[in-house]
C-alpha positions as CSV (number, residue, x, y, z in Angstrom):
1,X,-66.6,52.9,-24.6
2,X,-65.4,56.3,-26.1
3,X,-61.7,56.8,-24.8
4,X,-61.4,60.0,-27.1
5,X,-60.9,62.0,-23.7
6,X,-59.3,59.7,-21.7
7,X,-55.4,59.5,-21.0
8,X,-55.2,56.3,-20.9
9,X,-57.3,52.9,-22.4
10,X,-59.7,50.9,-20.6
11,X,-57.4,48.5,-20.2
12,X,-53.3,48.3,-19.0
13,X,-51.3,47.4,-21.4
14,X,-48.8,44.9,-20.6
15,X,-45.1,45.3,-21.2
16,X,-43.1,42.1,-22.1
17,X,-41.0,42.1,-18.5
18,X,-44.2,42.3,-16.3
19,X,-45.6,39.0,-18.7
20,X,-42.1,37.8,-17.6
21,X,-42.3,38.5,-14.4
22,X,-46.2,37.4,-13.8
23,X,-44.8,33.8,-15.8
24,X,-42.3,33.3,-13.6
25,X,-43.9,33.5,-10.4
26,X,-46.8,31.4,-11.9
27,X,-44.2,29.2,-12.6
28,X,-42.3,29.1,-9.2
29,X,-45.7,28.9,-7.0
30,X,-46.0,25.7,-9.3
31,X,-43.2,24.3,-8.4
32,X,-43.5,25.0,-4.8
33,X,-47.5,23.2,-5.0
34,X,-45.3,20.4,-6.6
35,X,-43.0,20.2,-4.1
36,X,-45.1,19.7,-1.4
37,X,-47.4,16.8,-3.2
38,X,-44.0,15.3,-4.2
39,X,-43.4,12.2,-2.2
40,X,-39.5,12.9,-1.8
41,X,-38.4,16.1,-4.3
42,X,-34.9,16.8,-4.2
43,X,-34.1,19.8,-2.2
44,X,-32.4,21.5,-6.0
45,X,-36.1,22.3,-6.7
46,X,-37.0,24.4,-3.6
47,X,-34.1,26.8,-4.2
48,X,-34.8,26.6,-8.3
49,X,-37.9,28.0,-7.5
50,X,-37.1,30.3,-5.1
51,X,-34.3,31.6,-7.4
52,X,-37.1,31.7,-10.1
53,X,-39.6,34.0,-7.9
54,X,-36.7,36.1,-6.6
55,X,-36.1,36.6,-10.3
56,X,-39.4,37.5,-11.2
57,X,-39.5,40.2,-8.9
58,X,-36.6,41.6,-10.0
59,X,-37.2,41.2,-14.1
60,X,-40.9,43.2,-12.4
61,X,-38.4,46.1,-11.8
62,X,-37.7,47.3,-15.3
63,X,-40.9,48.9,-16.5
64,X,-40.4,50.8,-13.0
65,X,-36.4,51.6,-13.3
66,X,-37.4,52.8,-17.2
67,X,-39.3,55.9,-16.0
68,X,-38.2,58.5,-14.7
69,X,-38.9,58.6,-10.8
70,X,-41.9,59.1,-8.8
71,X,-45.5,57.5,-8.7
72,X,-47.1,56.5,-11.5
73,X,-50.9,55.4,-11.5
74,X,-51.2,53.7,-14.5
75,X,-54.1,51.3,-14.3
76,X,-53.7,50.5,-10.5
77,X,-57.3,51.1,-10.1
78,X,-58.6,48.5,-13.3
79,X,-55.5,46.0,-13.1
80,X,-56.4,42.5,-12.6
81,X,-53.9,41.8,-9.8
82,X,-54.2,45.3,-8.6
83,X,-57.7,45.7,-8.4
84,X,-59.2,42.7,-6.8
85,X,-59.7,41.1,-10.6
86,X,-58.5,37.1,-11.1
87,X,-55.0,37.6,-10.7
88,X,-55.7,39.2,-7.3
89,X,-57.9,36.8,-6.3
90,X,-55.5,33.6,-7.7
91,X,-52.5,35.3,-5.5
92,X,-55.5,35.2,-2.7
93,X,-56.4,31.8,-2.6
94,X,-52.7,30.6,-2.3
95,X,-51.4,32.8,0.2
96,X,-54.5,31.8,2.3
97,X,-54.0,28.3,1.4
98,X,-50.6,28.5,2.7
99,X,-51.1,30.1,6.0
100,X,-54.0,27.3,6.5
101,X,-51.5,24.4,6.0
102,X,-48.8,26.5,8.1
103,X,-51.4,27.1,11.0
104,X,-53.5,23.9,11.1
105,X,-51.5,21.3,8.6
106,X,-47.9,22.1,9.0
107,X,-47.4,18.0,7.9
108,X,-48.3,19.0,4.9
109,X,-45.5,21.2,4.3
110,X,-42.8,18.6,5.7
111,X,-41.1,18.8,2.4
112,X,-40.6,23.0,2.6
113,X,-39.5,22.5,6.4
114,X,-37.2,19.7,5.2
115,X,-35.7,21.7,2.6
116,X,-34.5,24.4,4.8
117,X,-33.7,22.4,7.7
118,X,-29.7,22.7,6.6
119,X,-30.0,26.5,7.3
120,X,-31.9,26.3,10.6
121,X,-29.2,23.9,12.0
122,X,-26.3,25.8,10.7
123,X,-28.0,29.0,12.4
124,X,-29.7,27.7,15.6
125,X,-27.8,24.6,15.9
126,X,-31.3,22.5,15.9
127,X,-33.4,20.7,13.5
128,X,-37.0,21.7,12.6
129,X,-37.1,17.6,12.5
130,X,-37.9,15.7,16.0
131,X,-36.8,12.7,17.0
132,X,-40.4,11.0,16.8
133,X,-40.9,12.2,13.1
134,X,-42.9,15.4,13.9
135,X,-41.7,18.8,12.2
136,X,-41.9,22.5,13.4
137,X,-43.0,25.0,10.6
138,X,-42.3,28.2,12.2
139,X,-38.7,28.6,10.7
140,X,-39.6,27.5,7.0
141,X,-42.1,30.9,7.8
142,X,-39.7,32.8,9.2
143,X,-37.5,32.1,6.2
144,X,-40.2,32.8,3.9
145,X,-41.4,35.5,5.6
146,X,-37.7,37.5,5.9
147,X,-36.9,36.7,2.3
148,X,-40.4,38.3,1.5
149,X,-39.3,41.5,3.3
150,X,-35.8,41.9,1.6
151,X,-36.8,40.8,-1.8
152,X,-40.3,43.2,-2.3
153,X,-38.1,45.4,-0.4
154,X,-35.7,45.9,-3.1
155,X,-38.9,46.7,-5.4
156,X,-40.1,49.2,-2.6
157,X,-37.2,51.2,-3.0
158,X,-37.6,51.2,-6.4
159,X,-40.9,52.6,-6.7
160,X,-40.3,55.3,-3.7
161,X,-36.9,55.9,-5.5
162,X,-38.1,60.0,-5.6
163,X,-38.5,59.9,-1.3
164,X,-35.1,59.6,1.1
165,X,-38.1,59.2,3.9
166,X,-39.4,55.8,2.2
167,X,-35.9,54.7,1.2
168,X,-34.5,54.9,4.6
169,X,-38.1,53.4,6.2
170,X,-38.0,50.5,3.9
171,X,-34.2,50.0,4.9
172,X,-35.5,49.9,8.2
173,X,-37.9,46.8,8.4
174,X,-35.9,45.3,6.2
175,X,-32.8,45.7,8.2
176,X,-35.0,45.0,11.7
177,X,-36.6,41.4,10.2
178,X,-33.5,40.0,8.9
179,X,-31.7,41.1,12.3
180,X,-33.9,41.2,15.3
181,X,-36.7,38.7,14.2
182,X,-34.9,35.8,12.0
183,X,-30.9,35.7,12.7
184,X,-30.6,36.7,16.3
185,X,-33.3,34.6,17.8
186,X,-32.3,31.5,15.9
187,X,-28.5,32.4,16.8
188,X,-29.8,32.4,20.7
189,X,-30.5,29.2,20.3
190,X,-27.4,28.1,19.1
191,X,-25.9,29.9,22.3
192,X,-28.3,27.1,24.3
193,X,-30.2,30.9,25.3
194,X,-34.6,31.5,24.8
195,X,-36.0,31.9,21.6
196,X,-36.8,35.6,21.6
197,X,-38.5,38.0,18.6
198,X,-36.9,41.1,20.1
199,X,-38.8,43.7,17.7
200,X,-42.7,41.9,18.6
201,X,-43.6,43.9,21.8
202,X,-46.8,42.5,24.2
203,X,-49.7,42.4,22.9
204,X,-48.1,42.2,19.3
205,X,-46.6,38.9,20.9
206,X,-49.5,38.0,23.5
207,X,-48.2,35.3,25.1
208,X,-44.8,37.1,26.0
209,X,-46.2,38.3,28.9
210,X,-48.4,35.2,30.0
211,X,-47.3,33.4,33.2
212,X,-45.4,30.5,31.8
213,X,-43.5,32.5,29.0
214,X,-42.8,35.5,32.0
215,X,-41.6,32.4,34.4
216,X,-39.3,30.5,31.8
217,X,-37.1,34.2,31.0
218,X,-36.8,34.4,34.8
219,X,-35.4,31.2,34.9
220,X,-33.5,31.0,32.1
221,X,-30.4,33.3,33.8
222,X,-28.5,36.6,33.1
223,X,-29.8,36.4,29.3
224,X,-33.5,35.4,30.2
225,X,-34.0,38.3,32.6
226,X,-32.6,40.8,30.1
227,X,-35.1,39.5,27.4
228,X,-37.6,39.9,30.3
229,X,-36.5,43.9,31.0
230,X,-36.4,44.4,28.0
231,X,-40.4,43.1,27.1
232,X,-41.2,45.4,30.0
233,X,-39.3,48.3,29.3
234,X,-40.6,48.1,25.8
235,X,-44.1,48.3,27.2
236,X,-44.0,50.7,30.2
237,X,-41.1,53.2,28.5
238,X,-39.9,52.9,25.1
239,X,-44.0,52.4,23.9
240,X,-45.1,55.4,25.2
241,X,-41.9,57.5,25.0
242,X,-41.1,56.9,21.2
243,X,-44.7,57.2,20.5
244,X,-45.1,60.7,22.3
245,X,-42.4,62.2,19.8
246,X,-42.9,60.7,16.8
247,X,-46.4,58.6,16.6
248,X,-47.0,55.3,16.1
249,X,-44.5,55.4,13.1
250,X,-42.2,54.4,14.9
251,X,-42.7,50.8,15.0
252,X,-45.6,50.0,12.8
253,X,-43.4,51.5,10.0
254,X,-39.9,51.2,11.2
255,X,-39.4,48.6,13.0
256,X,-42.4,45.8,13.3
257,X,-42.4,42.9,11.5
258,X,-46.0,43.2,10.5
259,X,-45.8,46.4,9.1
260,X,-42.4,45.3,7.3
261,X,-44.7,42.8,5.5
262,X,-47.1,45.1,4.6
263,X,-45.0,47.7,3.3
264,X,-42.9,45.4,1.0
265,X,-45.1,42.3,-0.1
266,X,-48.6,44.3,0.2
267,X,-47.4,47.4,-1.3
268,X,-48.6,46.7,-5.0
269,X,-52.3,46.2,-3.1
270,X,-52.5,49.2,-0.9
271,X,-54.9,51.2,-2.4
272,X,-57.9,48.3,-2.0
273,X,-58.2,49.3,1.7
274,X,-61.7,50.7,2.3
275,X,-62.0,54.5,2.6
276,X,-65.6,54.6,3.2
277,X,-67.4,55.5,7.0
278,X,-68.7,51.7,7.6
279,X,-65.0,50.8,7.6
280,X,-64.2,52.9,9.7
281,X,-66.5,52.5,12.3
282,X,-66.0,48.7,11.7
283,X,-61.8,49.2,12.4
284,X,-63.1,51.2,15.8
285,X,-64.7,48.1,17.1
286,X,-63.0,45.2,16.5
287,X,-59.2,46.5,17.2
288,X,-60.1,47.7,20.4
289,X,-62.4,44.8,20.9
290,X,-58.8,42.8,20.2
291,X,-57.2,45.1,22.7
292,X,-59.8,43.9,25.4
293,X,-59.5,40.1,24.5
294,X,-56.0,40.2,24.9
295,X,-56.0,42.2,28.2
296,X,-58.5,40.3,30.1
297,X,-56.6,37.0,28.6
298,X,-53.6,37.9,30.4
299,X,-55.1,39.0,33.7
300,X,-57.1,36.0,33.6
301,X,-53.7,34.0,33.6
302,X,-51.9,35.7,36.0
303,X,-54.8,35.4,38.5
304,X,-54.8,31.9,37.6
305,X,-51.0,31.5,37.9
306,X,-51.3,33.7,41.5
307,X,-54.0,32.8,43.1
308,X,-55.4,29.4,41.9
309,X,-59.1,30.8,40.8
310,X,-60.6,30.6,37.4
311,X,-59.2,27.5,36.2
312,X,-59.5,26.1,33.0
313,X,-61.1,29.0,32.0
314,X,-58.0,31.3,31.5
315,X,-56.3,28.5,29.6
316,X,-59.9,28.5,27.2
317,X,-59.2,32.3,26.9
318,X,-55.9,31.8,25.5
319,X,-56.4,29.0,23.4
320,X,-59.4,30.8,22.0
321,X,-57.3,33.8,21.7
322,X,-54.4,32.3,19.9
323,X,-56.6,30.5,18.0
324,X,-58.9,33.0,16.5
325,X,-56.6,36.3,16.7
326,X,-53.3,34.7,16.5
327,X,-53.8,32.6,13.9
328,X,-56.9,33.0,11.6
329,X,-56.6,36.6,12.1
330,X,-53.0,38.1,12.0
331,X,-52.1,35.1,9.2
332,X,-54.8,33.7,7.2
333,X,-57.0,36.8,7.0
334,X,-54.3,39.5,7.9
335,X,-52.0,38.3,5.5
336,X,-53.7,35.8,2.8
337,X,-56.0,38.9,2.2
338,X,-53.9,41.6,0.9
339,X,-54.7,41.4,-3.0
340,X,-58.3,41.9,-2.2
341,X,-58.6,43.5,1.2
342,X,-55.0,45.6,1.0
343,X,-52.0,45.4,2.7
344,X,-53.2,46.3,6.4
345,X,-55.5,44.5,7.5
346,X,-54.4,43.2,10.5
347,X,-52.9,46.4,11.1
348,X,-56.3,48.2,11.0
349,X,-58.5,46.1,12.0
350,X,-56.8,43.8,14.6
351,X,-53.6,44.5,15.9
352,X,-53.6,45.3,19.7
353,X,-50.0,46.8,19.2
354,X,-51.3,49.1,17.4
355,X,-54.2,50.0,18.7
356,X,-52.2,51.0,21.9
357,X,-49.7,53.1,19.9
358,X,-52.5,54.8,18.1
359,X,-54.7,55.9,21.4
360,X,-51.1,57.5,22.5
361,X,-50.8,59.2,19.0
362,X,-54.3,60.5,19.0
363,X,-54.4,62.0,21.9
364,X,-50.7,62.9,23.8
365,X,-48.3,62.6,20.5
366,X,-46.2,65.4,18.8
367,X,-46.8,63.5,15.7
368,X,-49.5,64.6,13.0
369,X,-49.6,65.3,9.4
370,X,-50.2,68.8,8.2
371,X,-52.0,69.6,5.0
372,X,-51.7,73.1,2.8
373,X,-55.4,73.4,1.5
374,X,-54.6,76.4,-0.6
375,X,-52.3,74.0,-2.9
376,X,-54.8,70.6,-3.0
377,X,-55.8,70.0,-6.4
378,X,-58.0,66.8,-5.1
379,X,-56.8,64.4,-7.2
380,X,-56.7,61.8,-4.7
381,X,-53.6,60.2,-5.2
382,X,-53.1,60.5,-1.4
383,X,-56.7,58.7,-0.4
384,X,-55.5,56.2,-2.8
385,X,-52.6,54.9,-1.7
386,X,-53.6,55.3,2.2
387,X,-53.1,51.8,3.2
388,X,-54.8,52.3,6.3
389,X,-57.9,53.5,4.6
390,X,-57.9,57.2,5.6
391,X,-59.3,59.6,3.2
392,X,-56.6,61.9,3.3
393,X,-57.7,63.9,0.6
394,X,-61.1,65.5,3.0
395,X,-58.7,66.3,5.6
396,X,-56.0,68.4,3.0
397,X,-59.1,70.1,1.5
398,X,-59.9,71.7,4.2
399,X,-56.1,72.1,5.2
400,X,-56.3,70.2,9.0
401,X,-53.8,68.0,10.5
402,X,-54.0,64.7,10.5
403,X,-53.8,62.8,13.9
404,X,-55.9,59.9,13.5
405,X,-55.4,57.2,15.3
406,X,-54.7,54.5,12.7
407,X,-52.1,56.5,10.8
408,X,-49.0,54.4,10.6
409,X,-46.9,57.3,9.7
410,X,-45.8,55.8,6.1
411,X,-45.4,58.6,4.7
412,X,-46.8,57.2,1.4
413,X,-49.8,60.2,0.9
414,X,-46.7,62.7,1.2
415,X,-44.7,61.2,-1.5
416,X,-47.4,60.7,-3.9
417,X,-48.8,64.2,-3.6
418,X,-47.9,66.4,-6.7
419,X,-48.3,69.6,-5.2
420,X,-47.0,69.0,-1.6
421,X,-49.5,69.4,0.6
422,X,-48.8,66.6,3.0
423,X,-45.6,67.2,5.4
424,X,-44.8,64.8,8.3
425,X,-44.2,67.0,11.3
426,X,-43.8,66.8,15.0
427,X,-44.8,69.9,17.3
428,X,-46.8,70.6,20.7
429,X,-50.2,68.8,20.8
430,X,-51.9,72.3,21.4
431,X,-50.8,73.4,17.7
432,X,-53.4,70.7,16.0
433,X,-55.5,72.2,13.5
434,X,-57.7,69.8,14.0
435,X,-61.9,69.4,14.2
436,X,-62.4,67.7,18.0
């Protein structure tokens, strides 16, 4: 191919640091694959190769702490880990694999729950280890998935180094996952109180609001009936309220655990979510068709719970429900698919969280995104980097407000935009410029 008018050569070059980097965490997913086909590995090798993949995120921050700051798109789009080539679909295949042993095999990853066992006692007082042999999983994820969040946070930061609005956001999640989901829950527990994810509101959390969850807070004393108010009040007030003055941002990119993820470890595959019509049309159904599974599950319960009718039939709904949109959803798909599908997947597509948030933003919120036509140059930066699949870019040419439905309020468009087109604003709903 003639490259005598391109910037840039067909393909990236690769500095020695990200070889390092990409070496390393080869190296430490190794060991972790080892680890768990070991019949008793020594516990030194689960925190050598976590030190090792902590390190190789770290060594990935040179090339980005050697340029001056701001976005650069150098090769994002032709990449191999960044653009759905082998790396991308290597670092798919594991993560998958992973959330498939977590959901439906978690004996196979006795040796990872036995290797952080110390910590869950010295936090929650208890062992992930019963009596009869069997093992729970869900703090080795909870581990995983906090150190995730502050670790790729720290390379967040870096990149959005140029924004105060990203650097404070990604302080956010991070500060709200390592708090509110992973240490105060598992500190209840020491304090004989319920387990309780404090930032996962219903129907983020489906079963928080299902009979038997609902009845064990109200008996579980002072501290259970708060947890209880607070689910509520999170549903009936601070939902809508928060949402009416500043969108949907405020907890798919503040504060939820979800989004945390997506922001931090599924930032370097943002820009592989779909911009085209059929995705969009496709995110319509199924997250509202999510919304309506998850509704008629929990009434289906309660008139179980309250009235005797239904039967098994409301317990089918949620098994099915946890099954398929708990699990294969959220987790294998939601998460083991950001190299190829991006980082929002279950964000967009499934989430019923957000799929309440964003009928409030579209339609009562103060929240929207104004564009400045008269300065877009189209170069696409913003469409690129819209995790959420919105092509931002037809909106700011034609200079209307964005108020779509889906928009997590990341702010990311805005900071990559050379000429800045794209402000985050609030205002009266009847100041839209906006095609109905």
């Amino acid at each position: 191919m003639d490259q005598s008018l391109q910037l840039v050569g067909e393909h990236p070059p690769l500095p020695l640091a990200t070889k390092a980097s990409a070496a390393a965490a080869s190296l430490a997913a190794l060991g972790f694959v080892v680890m768990v086909l070991s019949p008793n590995p020594p516990a030194s090798l689960g925190w050598i190769c976590l030190a090792v993949l902590i390190v190789s995120v770290l060594v990935s921050l040179r090339p980005i702490l050697s340029e001056p700051a701001g976005i650069k798109n150098h090769y994002i789009m032709s990449a191999s880990s960044t653009r759905r080539g082998v790396a991308a679909w290597a670092m798919g295949v594991f993560m998958t694999g992973f959330y498939v042993l977590l959901y439906f095999y978690p004996a196979t990853l006795r040796n990872l729950i036995v290797w952080v066992d110390p910590i869950k006692i010295a936090i929650s007082g208890e062992s992930a280890i019963g009596s009869d042999g069997s093992v729970s999983q869900w703090f080795l994820y909870g581990f995983l998935y906090t150190v995730a969040v502050l670790v790729m946070g720290v390379r967040a930061i870096a990149k959005y180094r140029h924004s105060r609005y990203q650097i404070i956001r990604t302080l956010s999640v991070m500060f709200f996952q390592l708090g509110f989901a992973f240490l105060i829950p598992n500190i209840m527990l020491a304090l004989n109180q319920p387990y309780y994810e404090w930032t996962n509101i219903w129907p983020l959390r489906y079963y928080e609001m299902f009979p038997s969850e609902v009845t064990h807070l109200a008996n579980s004393g002072t501290v259970g009936i708060t947890m209880l108010a607070w689910g509520i009040g999170s549903i009936l007030i601070i939902t809508p309220v928060l949402t009416y003055f500043f969108g949907k941002r405020w907890y798919c990119s503040w504060v939820c655990g979800c989004g945390g993820l997506a922001e931090t470890l599924g930032d370097p595959f943002r820009q592989n979510s779909s911009k085209t019509l059929a995705s969009w049309k496709l995110e319509r159904w199924l997250i509202y068709s999510v919304l309506v599974f998850v509704f008629v599950t929990t009434g289906m319960l309660w008139a179980n719970h309250l009235w005797g009718f239904l039967g098994s039939a409301s317990g089918s709904f949620a098994k099915a429900y946890g099954f398929l949109i708990g699990a294969i959803f959220s987790g294998v798909i939601g998460t083991g698919f950001y190299p190829i599908f991006g980082s929002r997947v279950w964000c967009r597509f499934g989430c019923p969280m957000a799929a309440i948030l964003g009928i409030i933003q579209r339609f009562f919120s103060r929240f929207r995104i104004t564009t400045n036509g008269g300065q877009c140059i189209s170069c696409g930066n913003c469409s690129t980097y819209c995790e959420m699949g919105i092509d931002v870019r037809w909106y700011a040419q034609r200079g209307q407000d964005i108020v779509r439905a889906s928009c997590v309020g990341c702010g990311v468009c805005s900071s990559v935009c050379p000429r800045g087109v794209l402000h985050l604003e609030t205002g009266p709903t009847s100041t839209r410029r906006m095609v109905v």
